[in-house]
C-alpha positions in Angstrom: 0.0 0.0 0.0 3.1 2.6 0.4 4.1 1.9 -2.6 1.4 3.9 -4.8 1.3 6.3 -2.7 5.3 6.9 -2.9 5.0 6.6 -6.4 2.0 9.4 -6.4 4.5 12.0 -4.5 7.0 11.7 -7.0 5.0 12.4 -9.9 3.4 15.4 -8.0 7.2 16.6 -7.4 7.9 16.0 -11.5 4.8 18.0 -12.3 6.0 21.3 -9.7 9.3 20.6 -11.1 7.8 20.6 -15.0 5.9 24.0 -14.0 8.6 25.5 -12.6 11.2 25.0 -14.6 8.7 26.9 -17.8 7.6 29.9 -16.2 11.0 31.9 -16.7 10.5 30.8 -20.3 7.0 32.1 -20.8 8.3 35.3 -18.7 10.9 35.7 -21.7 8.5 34.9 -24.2 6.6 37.6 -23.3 9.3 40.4 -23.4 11.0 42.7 -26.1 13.0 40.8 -28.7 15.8 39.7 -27.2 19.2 37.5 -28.0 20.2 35.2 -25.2 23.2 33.8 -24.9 23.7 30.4 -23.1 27.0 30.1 -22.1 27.5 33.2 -20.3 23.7 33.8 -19.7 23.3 37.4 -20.8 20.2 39.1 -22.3 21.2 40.8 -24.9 19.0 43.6 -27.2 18.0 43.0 -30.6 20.2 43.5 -33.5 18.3 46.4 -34.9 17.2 47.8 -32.0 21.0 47.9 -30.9 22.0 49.3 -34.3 19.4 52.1 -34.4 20.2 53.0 -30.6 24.0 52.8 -31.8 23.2 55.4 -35.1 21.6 57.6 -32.6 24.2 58.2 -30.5 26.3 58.8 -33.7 24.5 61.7 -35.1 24.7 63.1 -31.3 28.1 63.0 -30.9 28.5 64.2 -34.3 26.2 67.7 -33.5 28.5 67.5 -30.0 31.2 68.1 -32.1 29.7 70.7 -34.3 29.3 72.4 -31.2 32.5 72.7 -29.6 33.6 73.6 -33.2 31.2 76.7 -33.4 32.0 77.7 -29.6 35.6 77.3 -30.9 35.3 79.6 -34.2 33.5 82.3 -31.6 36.2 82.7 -29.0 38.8 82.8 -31.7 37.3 85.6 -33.4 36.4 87.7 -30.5 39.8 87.6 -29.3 41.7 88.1 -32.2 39.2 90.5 -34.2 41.0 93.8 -32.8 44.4 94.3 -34.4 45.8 95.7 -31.3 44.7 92.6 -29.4 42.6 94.6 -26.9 39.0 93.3 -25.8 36.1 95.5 -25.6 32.6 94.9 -24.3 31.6 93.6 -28.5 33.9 91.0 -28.0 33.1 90.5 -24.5 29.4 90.1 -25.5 30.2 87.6 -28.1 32.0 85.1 -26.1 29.6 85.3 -23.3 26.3 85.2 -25.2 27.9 83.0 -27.5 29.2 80.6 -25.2 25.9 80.6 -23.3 23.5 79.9 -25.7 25.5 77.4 -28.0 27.2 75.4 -25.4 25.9 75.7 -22.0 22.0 76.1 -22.9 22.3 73.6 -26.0 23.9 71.4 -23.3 20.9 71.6 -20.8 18.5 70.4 -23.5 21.2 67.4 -25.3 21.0 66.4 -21.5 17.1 65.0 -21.4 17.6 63.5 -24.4 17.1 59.6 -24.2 20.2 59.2 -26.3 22.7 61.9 -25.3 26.1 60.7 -25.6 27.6 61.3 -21.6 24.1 61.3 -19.9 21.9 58.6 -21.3 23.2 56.2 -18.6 22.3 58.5 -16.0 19.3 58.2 -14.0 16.3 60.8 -14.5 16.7 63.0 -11.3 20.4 62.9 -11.9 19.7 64.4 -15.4 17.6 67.0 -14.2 19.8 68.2 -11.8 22.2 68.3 -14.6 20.3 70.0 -17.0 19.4 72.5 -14.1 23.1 73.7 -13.2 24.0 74.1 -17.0 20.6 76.3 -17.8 21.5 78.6 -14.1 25.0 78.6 -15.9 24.0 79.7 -19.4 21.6 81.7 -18.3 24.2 84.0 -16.3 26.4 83.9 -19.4 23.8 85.0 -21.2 22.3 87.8 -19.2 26.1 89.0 -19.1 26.7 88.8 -22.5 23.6 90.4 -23.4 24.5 93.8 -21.2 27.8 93.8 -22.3 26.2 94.1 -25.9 23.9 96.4 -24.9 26.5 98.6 -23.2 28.6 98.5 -26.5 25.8 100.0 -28.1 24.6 102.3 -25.3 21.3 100.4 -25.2 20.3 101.2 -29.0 18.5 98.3 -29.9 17.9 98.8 -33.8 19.2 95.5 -35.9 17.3 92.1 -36.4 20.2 90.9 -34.4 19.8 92.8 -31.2 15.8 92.5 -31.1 16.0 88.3 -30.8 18.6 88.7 -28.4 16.3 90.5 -25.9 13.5 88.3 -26.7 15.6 85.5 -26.1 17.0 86.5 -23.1 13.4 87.5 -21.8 12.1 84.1 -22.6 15.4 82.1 -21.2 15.2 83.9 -17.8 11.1 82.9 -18.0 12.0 79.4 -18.6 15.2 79.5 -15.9 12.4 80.9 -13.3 9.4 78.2 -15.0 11.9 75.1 -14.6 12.2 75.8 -11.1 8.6 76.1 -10.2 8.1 72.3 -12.1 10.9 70.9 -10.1 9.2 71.5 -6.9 6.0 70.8 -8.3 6.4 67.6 -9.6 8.2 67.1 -5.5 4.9 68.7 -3.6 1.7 68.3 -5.7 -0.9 70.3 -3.2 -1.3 73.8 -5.1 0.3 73.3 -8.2 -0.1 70.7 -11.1 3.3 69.2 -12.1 2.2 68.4 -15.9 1.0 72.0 -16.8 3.7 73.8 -15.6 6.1 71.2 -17.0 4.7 71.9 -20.4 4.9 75.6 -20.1 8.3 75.2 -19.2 9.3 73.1 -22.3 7.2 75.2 -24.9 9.1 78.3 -23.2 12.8 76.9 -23.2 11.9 75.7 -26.9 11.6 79.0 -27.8 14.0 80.6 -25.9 16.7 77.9 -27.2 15.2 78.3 -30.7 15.5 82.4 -30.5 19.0 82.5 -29.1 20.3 80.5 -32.2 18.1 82.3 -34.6 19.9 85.7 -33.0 23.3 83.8 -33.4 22.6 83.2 -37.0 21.9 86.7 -37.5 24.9 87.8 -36.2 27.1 85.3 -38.1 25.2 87.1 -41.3 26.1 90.6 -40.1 28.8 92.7 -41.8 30.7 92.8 -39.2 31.5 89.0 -38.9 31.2 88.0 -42.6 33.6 90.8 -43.7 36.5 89.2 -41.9 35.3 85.1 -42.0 34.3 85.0 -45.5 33.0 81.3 -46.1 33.6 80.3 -42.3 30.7 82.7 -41.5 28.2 80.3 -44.0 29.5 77.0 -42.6 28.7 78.6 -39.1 25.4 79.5 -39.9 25.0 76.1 -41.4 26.2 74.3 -38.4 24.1 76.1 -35.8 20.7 75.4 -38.0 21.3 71.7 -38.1 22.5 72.2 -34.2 18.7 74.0 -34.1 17.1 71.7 -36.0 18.3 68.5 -34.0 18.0 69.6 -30.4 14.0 70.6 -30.7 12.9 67.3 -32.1 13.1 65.7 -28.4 11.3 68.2 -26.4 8.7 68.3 -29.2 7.9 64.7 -28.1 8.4 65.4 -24.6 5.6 68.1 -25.0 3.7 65.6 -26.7 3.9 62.5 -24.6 3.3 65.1 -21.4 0.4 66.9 -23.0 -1.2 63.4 -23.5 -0.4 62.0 -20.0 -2.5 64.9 -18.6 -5.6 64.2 -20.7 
């Protein structure tokens, strides 16, 4: 009589064992395409998924580099333009609002996007607090470099050129002063909604990115620059509309994505 009922156990223990040994299986089943590889166990990414994500991060490092290069071109002509070497407030206000806008606030946007070169790895709140330092830090550089142009021109405000830049400046300190009520909101969620102002924020820093370039391509065109730079001045110009055109796409589906989460 112990006999069947030893022999029931053990096919109760091969049927747990049969069930358990399947359910990682279905769990992978289940997932993204994935390659895994048995000897050393890994999960691995598809191949196209990997060589899209791969592409991506190409084209970013390539507009990384057009970057540095038109931040570069800048500070060299602002500190050799004079012939006797000197540097006035013009100059001053070029590599100041230059610097701001192309590198620092350019920066603060390239760092929320999902495939950013040095920052996609990070985590989101690290990111943020990232992209918050470099926007206080452009937004001083700009605000200096601004003055300094105004000063040059004893607050005469009368070309295409210095009309964005005041917008622009007006609209960065709005989103400077915007991204710090949505960081606190999205932290205490009693008076304000996080998803509004988030949105107002992005649709405001779009533009205030989008105008500071615009004003930098209008003073590549000016006389002034294009006398000296010749062909550089066009490859400039060039350079900061694809910079223009590439950084806006991600926030555009940020806004998107956020407007449709508050639906």
């Amino acid at each position: 009589m112990d006999r069947p009922s030893t022999s029931h156990q053990s096919v109760e223990k091969i049927e747990m064992f049969e069930v358990r040994e399947h359910v990682p299986y279905q769990a992978e089943v289940t997932r993204a395409p994935t390659t895994y590889d048995e000897e050393s166990g890994d999960v691995y990414s598809s191949s196209w998924s990997s060589a899209w994500r791969a592409i991506c991060q190409l084209v970013n490092l390539l507009h990384h580099m057009q970057i540095i290069v038109v931040v570069f071109c800048v500070w060299h002509f602002a500190l050799t333009s004079q012939p006797d070497g000197s540097i006035t407030n013009l100059q001053l206000h070029i590599v100041f609002a230059g610097t701001g806008y192309q590198f620092f606030l350019v920066e603060s946007v390239l760092t929320l996007h999902k495939h950013n070169a040095w920052s996609f790895q990070l985590s989101k709140d690290s990111r943020r607090v990232i992209h918050g330092c470099l926007q206080l830090i452009g937004s001083l550089f700009v605000i200096a470099g601004t003055f300094l142009g105004l000063a040059q021109v004893n607050m005469t405000i009368n070309t295409p050129h210095g009309i964005c830049g005041v917008i622009a400046l007006s609209f960065t300190l709005l989103s400077f002063v915007s991204g710090i009520i949505a960081l606190f909101s999205s932290k205490v969620r009693l008076l304000i909604r996080s998803n509004p102002v988030k949105i107002f924020h992005m649709l405001v820093g779009l533009f205030a990115i989008s105008m500071g370039l615009i004003t930098m391509i209008l003073g590549f065109n000016m006389e002034y620059f294009t006398t000296s730079q010749g062909g550089l001045a066009t490859a400039l110009i060039v350079f900061v509309v694809m910079i223009l055109m590439y950084i806006v796409v991600q926030p555009i589906v940020d806004i998107v994505s956020t407007a449709r989460n508050s639906v």
